[in-house]
N, C-alpha and C positions, 0 to 999 in steps of 0.2 A: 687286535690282530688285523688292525685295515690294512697294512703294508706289506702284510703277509697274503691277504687275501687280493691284493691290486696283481702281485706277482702270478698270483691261480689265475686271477680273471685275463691278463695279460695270455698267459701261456692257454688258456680255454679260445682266446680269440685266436690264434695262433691255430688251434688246431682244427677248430670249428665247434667247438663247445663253450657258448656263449654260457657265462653265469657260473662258470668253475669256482667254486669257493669253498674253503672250508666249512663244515657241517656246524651243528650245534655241541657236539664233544669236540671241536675243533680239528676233525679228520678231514680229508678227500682222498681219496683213492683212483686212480687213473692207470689200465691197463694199456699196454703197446703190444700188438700183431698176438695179444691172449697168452706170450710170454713173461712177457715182463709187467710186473704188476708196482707200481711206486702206491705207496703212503705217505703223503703230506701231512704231519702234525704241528700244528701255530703253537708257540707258546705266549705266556703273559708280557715278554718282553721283545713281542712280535717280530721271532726270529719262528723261520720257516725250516721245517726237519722232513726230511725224505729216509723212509727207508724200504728195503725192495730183497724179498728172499733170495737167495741163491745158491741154497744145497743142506743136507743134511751134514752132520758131523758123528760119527762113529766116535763111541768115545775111546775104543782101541787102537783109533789111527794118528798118532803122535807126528809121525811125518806132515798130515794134511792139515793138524792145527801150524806145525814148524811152518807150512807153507804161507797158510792165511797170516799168520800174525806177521812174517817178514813183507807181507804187503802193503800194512801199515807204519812199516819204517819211513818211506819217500809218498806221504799220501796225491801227492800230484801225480802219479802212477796208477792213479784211484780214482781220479777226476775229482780229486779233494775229500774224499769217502773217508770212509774208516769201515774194516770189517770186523764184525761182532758178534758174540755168541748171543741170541736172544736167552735171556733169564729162565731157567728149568723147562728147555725144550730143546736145545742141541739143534737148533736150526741158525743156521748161518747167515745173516746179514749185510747187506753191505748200507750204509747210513751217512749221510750228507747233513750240514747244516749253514745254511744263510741267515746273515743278519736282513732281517726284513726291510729296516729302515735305508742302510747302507749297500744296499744292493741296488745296482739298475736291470730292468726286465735282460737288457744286450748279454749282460755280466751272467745273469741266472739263465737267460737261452744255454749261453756257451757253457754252462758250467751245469745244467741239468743234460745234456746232453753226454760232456764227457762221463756223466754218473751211469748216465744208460748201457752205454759204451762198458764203463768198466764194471756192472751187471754183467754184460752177456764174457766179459774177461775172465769174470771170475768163476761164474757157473763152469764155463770150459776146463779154466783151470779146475775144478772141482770133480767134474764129470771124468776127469785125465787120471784120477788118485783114485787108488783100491781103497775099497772099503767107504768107499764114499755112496749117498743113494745121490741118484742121477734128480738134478734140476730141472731139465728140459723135457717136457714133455710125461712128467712124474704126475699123475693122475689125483694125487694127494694133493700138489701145491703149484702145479705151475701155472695154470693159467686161473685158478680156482682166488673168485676175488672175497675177501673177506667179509665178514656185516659191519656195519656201522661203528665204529666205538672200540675195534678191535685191531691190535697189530697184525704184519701177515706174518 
């Protein structure tokens, strides 16, 4: 996972957190202004995975899944994302993945950036639909950073 981890160390010097690296379950987690919370997970073929909650999903709201998943049509409207149900939690996701090798730090600036971007795109959209629990400012998940070893 070293190319995976040049891109943390990279983007830590960038922000002023020298030593940004993936942990020993191969996580880091880095929060922005205690809303937006990314999880970086490396895999074995040190490609780098970000994912970042962004709302609850009512499982009576048919309109609000119709909304998310027409978001994944043009993922460049996504800043390359994909949004996704997390696995028997109904929490909503929005999820990124870079090839660690094939990536330059310039390419993953611009392209962690548009992810943030379309975080705060989608919580809105989210917060905009009835019957949806509100992302921003939700006392349960929004600025609330995970433990170690765990998705948010």
């Amino acid at each position: 996972m070293q190319a995976a981890n040049n891109l943390l160390n990279e983007l830590g010097r960038l922000v002023g957190l020298d030593g940004l690296a993936l942990d020993e379950s191969g996580q880091c987690t880095l929060a922005f202004d205690e809303t937006i919370v990314l999880t970086f997970v490396g895999d074995a073929d040190d490609s780098l995975n970000v994912v970042s909650y962004v709302g609850d999903l009512q499982a009576e709201n048919a309109p609000a899944a119709r909304a998310l998943l027409s978001r994944n049509f043009v993922p460049s409207g996504l800043g390359g994302g994909r949004v996704a149900l997390e696995p028997n939690s109904g929490r909503v996701v929005l999820v990124n993945r870079w090839d660690g090798v094939r990536t330059d730090f310039a390419l993953f600036q611009k392209q962690l950036e548009e992810f943030v971007n379309s975080v705060e795109s989608v919580r809105a959209e989210l917060d905009a639909l009835p019957l949806v629990a509100p992302s921003v400012g939700s006392s349960r998940h929004s600025s609330e950073v995970p433990p170690p070893g765990s998705f948010i």
